[in-house]
N, C-alpha and C positions, 0 to 999 in steps of 0.2 A: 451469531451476529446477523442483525437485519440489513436487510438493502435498501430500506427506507432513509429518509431524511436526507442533507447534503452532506457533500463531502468537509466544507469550511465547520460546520457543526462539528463534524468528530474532530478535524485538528484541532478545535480550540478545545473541547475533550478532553484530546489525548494530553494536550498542551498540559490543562488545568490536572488531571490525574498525577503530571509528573512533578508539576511545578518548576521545571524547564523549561528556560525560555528556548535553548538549542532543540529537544525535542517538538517544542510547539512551533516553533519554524519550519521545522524538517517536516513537521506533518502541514502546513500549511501550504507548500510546495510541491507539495504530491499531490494537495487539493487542484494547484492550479495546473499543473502537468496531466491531471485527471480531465477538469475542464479544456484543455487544449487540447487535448488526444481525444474525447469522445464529444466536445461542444457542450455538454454538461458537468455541472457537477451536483446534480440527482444523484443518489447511490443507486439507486432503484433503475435510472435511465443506465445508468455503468454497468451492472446487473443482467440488463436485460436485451443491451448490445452485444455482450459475450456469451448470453445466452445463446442468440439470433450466428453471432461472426463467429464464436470462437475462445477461448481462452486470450487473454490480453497477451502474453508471454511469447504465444507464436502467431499472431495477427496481422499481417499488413507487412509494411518493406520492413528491413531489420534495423531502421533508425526507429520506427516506433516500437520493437520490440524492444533494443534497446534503450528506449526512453521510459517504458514498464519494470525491464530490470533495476536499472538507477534507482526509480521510484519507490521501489521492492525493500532494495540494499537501502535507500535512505530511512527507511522507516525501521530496519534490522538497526545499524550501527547507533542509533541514538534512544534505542529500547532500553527504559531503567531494568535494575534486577528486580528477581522476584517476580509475584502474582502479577505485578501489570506490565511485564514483559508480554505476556500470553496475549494483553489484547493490543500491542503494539504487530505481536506475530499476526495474531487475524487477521488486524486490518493488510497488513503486508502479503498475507496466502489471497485474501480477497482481492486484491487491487492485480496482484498477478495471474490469478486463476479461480475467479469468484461469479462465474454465470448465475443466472436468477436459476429457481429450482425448479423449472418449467416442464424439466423431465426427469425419472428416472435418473439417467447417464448424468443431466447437467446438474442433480442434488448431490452425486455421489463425486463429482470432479470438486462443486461447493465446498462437499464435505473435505477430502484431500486438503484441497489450497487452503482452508480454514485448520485442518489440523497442524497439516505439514510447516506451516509457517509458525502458530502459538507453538507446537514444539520444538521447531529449530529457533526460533528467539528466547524459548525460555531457558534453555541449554546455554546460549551464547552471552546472555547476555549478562551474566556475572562477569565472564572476561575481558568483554568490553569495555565495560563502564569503568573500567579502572586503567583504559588504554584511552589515551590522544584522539583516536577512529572517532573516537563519538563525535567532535567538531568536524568532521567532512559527511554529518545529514544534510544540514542544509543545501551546502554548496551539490550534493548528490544531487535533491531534490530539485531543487532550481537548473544544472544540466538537463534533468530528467526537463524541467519545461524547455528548456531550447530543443532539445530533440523534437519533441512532440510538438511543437510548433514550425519546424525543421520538414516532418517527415507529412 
């Protein structure tokens, strides 16, 4: 997954892939919890802050961490099954621990939060979607902006 383009671009993406309006919500509130937390939403600038600061996950007071988690979780619980769960996980490993690859260390952490998220969403996300959970993305993501606007 690149760190190019914006962040609104991929929700309506992620939106258009699912053809869910719950999941294109929930990823458009991550967009805006994304633009509230770092003042952009460049992927590339999100990228390249976590490069510089840090992983997003453990960054700053623990309301914007917790406003990374929320963001994290909203894009897990509204992930359809199958193949395009994986890219519901990316984007959800990148947004929590997605530094540009500017070094070594920050392509291999990349790598992690890229994996560890397409594979824990692909795994869950059969059980999911056939649970209630999936209607609390949105409401996730949008907490996730009050925090991050909060902290």
């Amino acid at each position: 997954m690149s760190s190019t383009g914006d962040a609104f671009l991929l929700a309506v993406l992620l939106g258009v892939v699912t053809g869910d309006v719950v999941a294109g919500a929930a990823a458009a509130g991550v967009a805006v919890a994304l633009l509230a937390r770092w003042g952009s939403s460049s992927l590339a600038a999100v990228a390249g802050a976590q490069a510089v600061l840090g992983p997003a996950v453990a960054l700053g007071p623990p309301v914007s961490g917790a406003s990374v988690w929320l963001a994290t979780l909203a894009l897990v619980v509204v992930a359809p099954a199958g193949w395009r769960a994986v890219l519901f996980g990316a984007a959800a490993g990148l947004v929590a621990c997605g530094p540009a690859a500017t070094t070594l260390g920050n392509a291999g952490l990349r790598l992690v939060g890229l994996v560890v998220g397409a594979g824990l969403v692909y795994v869950v996300a059969p059980w999911l979607v056939r649970t209630p959970v999936r209607w609390a993305g949105p409401p996730l993501a949008f907490a996730a902006v009050a925090l991050a606007v909060a902290a």
